[in-house]
TORPA-4810 file (N, C-alpha, C, O; in nm, 3 decimals):
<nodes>
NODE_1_-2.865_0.787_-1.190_-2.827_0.792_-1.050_-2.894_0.912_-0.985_-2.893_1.015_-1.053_X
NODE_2_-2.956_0.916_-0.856_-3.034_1.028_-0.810_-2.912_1.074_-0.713_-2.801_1.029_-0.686_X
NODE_3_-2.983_1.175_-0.678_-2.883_1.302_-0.607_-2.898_1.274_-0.458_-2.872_1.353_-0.368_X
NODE_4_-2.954_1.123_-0.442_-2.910_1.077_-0.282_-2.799_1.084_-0.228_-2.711_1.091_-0.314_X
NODE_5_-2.769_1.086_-0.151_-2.616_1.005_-0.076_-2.671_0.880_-0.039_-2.785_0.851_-0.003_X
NODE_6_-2.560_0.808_-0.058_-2.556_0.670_-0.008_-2.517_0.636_0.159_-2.426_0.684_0.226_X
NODE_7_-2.586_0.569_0.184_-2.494_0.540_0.335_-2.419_0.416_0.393_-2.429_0.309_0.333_X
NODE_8_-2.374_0.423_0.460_-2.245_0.333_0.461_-2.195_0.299_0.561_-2.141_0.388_0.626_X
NODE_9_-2.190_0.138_0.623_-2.203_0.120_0.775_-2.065_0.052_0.778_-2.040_-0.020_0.681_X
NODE_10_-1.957_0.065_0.890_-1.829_-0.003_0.891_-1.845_-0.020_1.037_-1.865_0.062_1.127_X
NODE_11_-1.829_-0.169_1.037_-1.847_-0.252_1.146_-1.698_-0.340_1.177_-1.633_-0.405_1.095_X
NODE_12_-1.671_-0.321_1.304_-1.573_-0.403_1.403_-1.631_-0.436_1.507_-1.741_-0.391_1.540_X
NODE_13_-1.538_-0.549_1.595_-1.654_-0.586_1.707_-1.619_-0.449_1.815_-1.709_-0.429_1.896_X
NODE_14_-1.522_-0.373_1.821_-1.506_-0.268_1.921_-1.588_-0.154_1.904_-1.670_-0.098_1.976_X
NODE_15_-1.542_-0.136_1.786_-1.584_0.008_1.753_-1.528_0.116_1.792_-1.592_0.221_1.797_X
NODE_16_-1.402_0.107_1.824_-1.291_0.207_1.952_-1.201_0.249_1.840_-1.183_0.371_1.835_X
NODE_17_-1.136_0.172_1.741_-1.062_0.220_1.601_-1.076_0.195_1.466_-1.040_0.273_1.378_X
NODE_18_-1.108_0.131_1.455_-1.099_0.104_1.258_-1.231_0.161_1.203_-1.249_0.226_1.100_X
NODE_19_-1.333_0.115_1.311_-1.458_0.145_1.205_-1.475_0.278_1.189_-1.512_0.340_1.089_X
NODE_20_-1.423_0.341_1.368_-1.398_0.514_1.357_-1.351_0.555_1.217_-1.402_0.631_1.134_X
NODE_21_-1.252_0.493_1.215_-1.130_0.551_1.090_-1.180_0.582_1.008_-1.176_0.697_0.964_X
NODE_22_-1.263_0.459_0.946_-1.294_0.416_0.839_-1.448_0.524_0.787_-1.455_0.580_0.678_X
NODE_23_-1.561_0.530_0.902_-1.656_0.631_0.926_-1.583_0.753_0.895_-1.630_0.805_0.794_X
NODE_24_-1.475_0.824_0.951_-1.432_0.979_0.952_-1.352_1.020_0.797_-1.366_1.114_0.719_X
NODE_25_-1.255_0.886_0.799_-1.256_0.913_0.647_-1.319_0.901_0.525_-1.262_0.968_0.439_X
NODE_26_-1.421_0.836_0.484_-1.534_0.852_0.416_-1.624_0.987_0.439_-1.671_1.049_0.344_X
NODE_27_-1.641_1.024_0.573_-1.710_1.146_0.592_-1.636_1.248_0.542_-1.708_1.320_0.473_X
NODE_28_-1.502_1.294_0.546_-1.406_1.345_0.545_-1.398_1.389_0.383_-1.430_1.492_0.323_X
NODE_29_-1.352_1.285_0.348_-1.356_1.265_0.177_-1.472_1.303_0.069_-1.449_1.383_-0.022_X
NODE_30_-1.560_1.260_0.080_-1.689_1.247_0.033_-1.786_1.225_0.102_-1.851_1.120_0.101_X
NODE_31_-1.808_1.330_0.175_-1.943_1.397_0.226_-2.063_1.417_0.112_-2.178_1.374_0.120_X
NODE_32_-2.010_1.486_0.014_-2.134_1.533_-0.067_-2.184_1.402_-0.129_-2.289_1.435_-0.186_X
NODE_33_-2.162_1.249_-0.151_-2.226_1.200_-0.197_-2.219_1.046_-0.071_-2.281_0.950_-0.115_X
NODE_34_-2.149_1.023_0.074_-2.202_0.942_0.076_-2.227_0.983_0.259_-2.168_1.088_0.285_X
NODE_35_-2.295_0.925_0.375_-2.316_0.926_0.486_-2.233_0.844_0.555_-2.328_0.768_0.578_X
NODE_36_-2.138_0.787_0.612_-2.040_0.695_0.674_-2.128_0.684_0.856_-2.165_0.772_0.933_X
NODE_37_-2.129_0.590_0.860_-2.168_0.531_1.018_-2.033_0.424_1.040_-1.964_0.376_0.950_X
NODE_38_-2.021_0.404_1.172_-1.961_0.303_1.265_-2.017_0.227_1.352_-2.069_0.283_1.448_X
NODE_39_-2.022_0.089_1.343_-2.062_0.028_1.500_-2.019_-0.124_1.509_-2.003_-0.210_1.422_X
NODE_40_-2.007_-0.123_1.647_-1.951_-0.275_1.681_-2.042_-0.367_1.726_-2.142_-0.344_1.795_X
NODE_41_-1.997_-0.489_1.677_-2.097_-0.598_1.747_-2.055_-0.615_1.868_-2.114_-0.715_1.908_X
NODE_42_-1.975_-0.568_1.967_-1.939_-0.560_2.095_-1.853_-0.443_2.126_-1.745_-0.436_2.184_X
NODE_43_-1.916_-0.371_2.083_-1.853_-0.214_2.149_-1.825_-0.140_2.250_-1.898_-0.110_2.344_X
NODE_44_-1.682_-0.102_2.223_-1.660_-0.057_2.397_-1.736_0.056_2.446_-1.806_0.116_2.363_X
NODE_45_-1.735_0.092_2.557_-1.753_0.230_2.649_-1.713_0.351_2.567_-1.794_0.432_2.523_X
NODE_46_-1.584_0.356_2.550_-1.563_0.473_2.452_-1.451_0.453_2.378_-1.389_0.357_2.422_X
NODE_47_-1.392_0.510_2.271_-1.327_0.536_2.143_-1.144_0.559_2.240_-1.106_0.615_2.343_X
NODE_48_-1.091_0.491_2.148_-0.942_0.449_2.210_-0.883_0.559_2.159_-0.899_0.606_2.046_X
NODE_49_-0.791_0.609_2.276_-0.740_0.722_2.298_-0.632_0.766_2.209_-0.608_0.886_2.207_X
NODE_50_-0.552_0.673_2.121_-0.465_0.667_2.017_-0.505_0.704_1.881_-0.429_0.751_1.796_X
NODE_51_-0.650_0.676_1.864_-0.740_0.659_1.760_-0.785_0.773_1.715_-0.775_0.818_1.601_X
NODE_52_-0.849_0.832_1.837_-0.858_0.962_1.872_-0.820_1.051_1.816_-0.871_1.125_1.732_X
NODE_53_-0.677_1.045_1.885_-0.544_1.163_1.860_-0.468_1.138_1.734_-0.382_1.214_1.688_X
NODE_54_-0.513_1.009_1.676_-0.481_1.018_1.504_-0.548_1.076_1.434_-0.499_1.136_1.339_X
NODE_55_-0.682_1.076_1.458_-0.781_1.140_1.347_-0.771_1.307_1.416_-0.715_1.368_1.324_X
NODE_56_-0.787_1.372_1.489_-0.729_1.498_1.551_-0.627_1.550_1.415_-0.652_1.626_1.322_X
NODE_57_-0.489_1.464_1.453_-0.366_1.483_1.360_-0.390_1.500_1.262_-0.370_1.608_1.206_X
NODE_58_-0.457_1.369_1.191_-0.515_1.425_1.072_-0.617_1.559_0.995_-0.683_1.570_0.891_X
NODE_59_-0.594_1.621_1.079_-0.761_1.691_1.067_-0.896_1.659_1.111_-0.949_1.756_1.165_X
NODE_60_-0.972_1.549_1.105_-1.076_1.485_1.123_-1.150_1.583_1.313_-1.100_1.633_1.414_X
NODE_61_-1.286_1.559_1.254_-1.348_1.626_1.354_-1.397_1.522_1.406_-1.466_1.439_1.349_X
NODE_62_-1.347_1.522_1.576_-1.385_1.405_1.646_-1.502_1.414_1.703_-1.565_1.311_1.725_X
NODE_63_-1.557_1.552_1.739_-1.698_1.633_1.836_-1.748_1.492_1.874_-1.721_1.440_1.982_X
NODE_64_-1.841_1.421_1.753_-1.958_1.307_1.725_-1.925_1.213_1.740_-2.019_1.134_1.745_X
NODE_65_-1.812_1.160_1.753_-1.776_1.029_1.736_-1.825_0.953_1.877_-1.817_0.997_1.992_X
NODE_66_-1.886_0.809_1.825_-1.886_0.755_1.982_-1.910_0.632_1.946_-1.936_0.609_1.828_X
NODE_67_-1.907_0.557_2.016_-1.868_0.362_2.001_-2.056_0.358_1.964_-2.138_0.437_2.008_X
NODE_68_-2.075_0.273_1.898_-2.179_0.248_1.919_-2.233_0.103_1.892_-2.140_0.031_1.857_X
NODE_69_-2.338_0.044_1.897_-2.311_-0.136_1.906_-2.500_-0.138_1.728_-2.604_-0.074_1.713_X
NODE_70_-2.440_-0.229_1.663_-2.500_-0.261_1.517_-2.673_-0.272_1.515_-2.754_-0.272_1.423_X
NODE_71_-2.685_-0.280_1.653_-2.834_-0.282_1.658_-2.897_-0.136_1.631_-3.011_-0.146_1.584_X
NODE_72_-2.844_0.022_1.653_-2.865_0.105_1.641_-2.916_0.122_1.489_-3.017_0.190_1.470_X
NODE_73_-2.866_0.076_1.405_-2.859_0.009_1.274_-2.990_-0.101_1.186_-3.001_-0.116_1.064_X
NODE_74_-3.057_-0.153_1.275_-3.125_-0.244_1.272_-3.279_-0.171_1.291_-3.266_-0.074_1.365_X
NODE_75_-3.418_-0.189_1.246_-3.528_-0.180_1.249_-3.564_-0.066_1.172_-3.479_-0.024_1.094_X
NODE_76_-3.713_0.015_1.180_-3.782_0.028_1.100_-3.753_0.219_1.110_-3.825_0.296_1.046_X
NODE_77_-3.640_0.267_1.198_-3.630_0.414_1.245_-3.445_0.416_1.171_-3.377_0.517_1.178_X
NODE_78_-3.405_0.313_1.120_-3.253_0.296_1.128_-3.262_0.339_0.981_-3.358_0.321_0.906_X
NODE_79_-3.102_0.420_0.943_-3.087_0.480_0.779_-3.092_0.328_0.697_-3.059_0.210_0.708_X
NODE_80_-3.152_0.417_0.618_-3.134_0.227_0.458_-2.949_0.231_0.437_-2.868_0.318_0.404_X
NODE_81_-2.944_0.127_0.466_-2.773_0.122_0.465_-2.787_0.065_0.298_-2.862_-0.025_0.258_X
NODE_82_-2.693_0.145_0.219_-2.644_0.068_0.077_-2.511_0.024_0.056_-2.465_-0.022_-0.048_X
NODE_83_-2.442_0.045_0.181_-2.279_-0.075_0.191_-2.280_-0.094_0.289_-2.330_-0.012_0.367_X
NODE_84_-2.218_-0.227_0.338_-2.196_-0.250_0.526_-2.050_-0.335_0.464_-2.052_-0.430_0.385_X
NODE_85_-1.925_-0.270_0.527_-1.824_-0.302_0.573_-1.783_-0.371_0.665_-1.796_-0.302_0.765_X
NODE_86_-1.716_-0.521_0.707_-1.653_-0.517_0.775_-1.514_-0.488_0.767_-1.448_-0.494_0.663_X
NODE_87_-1.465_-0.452_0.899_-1.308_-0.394_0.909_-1.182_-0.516_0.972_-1.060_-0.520_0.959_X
NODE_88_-1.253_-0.580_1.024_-1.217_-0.647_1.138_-1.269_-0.797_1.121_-1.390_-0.818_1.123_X
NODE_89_-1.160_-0.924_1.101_-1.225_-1.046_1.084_-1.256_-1.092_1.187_-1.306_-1.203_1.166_X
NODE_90_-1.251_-1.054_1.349_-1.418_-1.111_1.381_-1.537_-1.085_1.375_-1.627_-1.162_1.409_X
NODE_91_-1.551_-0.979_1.334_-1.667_-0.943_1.349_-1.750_-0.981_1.184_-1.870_-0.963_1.159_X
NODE_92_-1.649_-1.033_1.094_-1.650_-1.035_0.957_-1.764_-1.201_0.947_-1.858_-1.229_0.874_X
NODE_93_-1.676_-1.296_1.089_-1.729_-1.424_1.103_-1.800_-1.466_1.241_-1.794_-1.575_1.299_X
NODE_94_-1.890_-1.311_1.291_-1.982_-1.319_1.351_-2.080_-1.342_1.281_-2.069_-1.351_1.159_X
NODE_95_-2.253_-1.362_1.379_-2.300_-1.373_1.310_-2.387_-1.248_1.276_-2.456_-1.205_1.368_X
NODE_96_-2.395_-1.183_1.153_-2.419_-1.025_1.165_-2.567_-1.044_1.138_-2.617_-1.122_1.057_X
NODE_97_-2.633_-0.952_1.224_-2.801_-0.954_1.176_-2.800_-0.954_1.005_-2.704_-0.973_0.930_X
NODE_98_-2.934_-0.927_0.972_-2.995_-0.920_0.815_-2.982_-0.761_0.798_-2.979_-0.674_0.886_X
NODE_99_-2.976_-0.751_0.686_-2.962_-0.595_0.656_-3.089_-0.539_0.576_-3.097_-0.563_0.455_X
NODE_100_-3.181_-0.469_0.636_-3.309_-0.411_0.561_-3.310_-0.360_0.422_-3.289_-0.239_0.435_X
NODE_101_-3.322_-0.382_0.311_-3.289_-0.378_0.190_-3.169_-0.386_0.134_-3.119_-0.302_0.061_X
NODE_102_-3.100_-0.536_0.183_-2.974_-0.579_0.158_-2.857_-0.510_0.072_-2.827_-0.541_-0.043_X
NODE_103_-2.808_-0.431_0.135_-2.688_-0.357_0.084_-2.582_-0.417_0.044_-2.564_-0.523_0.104_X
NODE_104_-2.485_-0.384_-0.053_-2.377_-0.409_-0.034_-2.285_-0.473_0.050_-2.235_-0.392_0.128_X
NODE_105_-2.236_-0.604_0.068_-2.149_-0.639_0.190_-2.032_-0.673_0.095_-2.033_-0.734_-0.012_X
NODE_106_-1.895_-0.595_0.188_-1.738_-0.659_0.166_-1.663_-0.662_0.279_-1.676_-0.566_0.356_X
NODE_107_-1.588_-0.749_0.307_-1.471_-0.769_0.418_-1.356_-0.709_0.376_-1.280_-0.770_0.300_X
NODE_108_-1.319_-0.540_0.436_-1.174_-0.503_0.390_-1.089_-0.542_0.532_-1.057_-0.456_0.614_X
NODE_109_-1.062_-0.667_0.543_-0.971_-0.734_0.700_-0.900_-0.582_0.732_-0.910_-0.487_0.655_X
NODE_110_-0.845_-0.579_0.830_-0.755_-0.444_0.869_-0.693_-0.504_1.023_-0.787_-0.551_1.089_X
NODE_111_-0.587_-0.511_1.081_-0.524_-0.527_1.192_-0.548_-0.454_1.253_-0.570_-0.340_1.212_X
NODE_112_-0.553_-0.493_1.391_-0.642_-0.425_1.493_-0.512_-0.349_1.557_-0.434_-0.406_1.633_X
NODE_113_-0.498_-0.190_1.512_-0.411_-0.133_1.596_-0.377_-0.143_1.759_-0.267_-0.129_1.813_X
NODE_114_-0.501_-0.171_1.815_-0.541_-0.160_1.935_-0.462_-0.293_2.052_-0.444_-0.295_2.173_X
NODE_115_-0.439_-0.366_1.968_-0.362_-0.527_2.030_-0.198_-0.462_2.000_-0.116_-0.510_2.077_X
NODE_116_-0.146_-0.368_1.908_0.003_-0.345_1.920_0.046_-0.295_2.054_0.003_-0.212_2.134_X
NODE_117_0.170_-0.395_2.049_0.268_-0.376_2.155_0.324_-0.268_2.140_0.287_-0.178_2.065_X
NODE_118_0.464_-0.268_2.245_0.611_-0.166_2.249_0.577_-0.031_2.285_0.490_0.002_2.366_X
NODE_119_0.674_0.067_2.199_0.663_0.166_2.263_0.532_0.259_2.239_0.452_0.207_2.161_X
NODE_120_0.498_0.371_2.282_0.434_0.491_2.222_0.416_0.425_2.060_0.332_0.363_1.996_X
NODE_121_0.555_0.484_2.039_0.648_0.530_1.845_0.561_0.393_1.745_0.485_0.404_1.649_X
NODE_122_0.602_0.294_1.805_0.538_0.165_1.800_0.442_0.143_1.772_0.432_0.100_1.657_X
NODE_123_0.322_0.155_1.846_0.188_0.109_1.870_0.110_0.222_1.804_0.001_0.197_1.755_X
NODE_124_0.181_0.393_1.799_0.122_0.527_1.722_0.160_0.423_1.534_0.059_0.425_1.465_X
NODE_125_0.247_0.368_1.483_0.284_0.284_1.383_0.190_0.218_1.365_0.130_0.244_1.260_X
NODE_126_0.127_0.100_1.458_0.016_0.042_1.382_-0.135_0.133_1.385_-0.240_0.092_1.335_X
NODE_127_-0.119_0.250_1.449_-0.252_0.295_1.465_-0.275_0.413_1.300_-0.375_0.466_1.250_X
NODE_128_-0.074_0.413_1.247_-0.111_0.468_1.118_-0.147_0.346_1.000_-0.211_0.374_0.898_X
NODE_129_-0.108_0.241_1.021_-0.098_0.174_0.930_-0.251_0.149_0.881_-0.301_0.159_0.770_X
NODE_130_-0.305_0.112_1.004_-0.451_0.081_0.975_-0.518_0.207_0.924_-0.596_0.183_0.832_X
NODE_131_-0.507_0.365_0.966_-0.536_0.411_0.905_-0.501_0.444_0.712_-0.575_0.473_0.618_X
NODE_132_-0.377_0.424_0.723_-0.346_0.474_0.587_-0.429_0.362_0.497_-0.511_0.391_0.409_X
NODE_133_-0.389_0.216_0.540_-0.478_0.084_0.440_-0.680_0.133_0.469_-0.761_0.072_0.399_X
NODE_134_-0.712_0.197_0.532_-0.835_0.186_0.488_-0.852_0.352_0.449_-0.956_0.372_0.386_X
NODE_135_-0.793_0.442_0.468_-0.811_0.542_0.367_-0.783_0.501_0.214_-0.854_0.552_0.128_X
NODE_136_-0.682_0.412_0.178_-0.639_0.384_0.077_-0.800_0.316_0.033_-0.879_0.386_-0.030_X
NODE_137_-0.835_0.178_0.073_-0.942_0.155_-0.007_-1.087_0.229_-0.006_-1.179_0.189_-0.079_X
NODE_138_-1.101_0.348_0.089_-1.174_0.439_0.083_-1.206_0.496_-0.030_-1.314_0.487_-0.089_X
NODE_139_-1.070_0.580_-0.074_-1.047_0.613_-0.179_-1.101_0.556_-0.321_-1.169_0.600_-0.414_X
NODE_140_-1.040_0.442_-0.291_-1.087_0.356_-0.425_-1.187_0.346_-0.428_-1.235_0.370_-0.539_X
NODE_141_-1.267_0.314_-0.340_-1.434_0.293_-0.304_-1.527_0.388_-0.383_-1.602_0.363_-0.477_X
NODE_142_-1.499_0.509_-0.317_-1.512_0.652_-0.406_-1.505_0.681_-0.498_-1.576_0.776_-0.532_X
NODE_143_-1.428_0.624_-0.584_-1.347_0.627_-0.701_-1.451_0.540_-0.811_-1.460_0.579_-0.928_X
NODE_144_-1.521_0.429_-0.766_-1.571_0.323_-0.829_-1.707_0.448_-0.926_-1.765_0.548_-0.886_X
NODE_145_-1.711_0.385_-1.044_-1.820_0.480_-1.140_-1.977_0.390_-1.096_-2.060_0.329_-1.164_X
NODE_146_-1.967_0.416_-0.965_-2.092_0.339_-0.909_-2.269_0.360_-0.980_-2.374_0.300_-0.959_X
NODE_147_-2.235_0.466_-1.061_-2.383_0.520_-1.172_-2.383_0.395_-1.268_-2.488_0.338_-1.295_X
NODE_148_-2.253_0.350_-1.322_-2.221_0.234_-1.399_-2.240_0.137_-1.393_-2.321_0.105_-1.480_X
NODE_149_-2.200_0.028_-1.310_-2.151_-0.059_-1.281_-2.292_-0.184_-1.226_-2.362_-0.149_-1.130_X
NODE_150_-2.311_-0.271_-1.270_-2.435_-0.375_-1.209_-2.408_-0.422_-1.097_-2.293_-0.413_-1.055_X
NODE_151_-2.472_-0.461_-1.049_-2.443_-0.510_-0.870_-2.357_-0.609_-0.929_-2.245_-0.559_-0.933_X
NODE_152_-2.355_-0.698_-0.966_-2.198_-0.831_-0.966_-2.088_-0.766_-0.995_-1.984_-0.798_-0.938_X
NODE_153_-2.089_-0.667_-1.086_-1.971_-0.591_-1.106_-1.943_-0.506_-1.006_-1.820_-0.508_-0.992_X
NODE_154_-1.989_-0.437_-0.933_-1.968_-0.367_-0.826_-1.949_-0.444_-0.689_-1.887_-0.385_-0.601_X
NODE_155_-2.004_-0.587_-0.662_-1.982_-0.693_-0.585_-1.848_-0.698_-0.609_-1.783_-0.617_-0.543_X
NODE_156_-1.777_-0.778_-0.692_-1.668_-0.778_-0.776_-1.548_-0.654_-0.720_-1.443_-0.663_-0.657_X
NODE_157_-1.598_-0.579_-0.759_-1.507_-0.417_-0.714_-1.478_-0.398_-0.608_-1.370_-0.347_-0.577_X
NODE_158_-1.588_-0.444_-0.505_-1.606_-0.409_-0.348_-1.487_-0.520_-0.282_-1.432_-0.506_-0.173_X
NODE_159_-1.470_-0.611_-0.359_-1.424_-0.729_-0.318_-1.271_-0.709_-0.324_-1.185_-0.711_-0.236_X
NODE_160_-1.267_-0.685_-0.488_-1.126_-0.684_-0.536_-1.031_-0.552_-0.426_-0.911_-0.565_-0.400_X
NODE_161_-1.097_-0.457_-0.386_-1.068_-0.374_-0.298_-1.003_-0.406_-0.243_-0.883_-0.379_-0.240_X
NODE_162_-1.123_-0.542_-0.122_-0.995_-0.606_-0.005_-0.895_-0.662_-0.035_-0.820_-0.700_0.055_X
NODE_163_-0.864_-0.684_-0.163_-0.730_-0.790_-0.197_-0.626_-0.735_-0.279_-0.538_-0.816_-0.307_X
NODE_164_-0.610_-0.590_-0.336_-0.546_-0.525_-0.402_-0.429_-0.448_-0.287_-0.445_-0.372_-0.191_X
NODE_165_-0.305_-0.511_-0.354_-0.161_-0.568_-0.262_-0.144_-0.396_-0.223_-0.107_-0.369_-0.109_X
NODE_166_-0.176_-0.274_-0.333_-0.130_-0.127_-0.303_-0.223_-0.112_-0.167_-0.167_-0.033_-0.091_X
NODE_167_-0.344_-0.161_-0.114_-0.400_-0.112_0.026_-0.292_-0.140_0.127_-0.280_-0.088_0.238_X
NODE_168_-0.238_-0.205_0.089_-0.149_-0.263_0.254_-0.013_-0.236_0.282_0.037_-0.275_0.387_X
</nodes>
C-alpha cells in the first residue's frame, strides 16, 4: 500500500446535508490517510442552516464547506476519486456520470434530515440521526484493512456497510 491518501466523493442530489456530513466526518477522522469531497447532482445555492450548526456542535470546521454540483468531479483537472458514495437514494438512481479510473461505488441510503417536520427539538433529531448513521459507517469504512482485502472483498465490505442493522 503506498503512502497516498485516497479520495473519496459523497454524493446527494442537494448537497446542503448528508454529503456535507459525510465529507467533514471522514475529513475529521482520517485526514492522514484519506481526502473526503461532497457534491450534488442538483445542488443547492448553499449548505442548510441546521447542518451547519450540527457540524459547528460537533467540532467540525465549516470555513470550506460549500454545495457543489458532481461535474466539478468529472474530466481531466478533477482528483482520481478511489470511492464515490451515494448518501441519498435519489441520487443513488440517477443517472451518475462514469467515474475516471472507476472507483469504488456503494449506496449507504441515509434520510434526508432536511424534509423533517415539527419542532426545532424535532427536525435538530433527524439532522442527528443522519449524522450519527453515517459517522457510524464512516468509521467502519476506516476501519476496513483496505492494504488487504481484493476489490470483491472490499466491494463486499463497502456494501455490507450499508446494511449492517448497528448504522441505524
Amino acid at each position: 500500500m503506498s503512502d497516498r491518501k485516497f479520495h473519496v466523493l459523497f454524493i446527494c442530489t442537494g448537497n446542503s446535508a448528508r454529503s456535507i456530513f459525510a465529507e467533514s466526518i471522514l475529513n475529521g477522522l482520517a485526514s492522514d490517510r484519506f481526502v473526503a469531497y461532497s457534491a450534488g447532482t442538483k445542488p443547492r445555492s448553499e449548505l442548510n442552516p441546521m447542518a451547519v450548526d450540527m457540524l459547528r456542535t460537533k467540532g467540525h470546521d465549516t470555513a470550506g464547506l460549500r454545495a457543489k454540483n458532481v461535474s466539478e468531479f468529472q474530466g481531466e483537472d478533477a482528483p482520481k476519486l478511489d470511492f464515490v458514495f451515494t448518501v441519498c437514494d435519489r441520487a443513488a438512481n440517477e443517472a451518475c456520470p462514469p467515474w475516471l479510473g472507476q472507483p469504488m461505488t456503494a449506496h449507504w441510503s441515509t434520510p434526508d434530515p432536511v424534509k423533517a417536520e415539527g419542532t426545532d427539538a424535532e427536525r435538530m433529531l433527524a439532522f442527528q440521526h443522519a449524522y450519527g448513521s453515517l459517522r457510524n459507517r464512516i468509521a467502519a469504512f476506516i476501519a476496513l484493512p483496505l492494504a488487504t482485502l481484493d476489490k470483491i472483498s472490499l466491494q463486499s465490505a463497502l456494501d455490507d456497510i450499508a446494511l449492517d442493522e448497528t448504522t441505524e
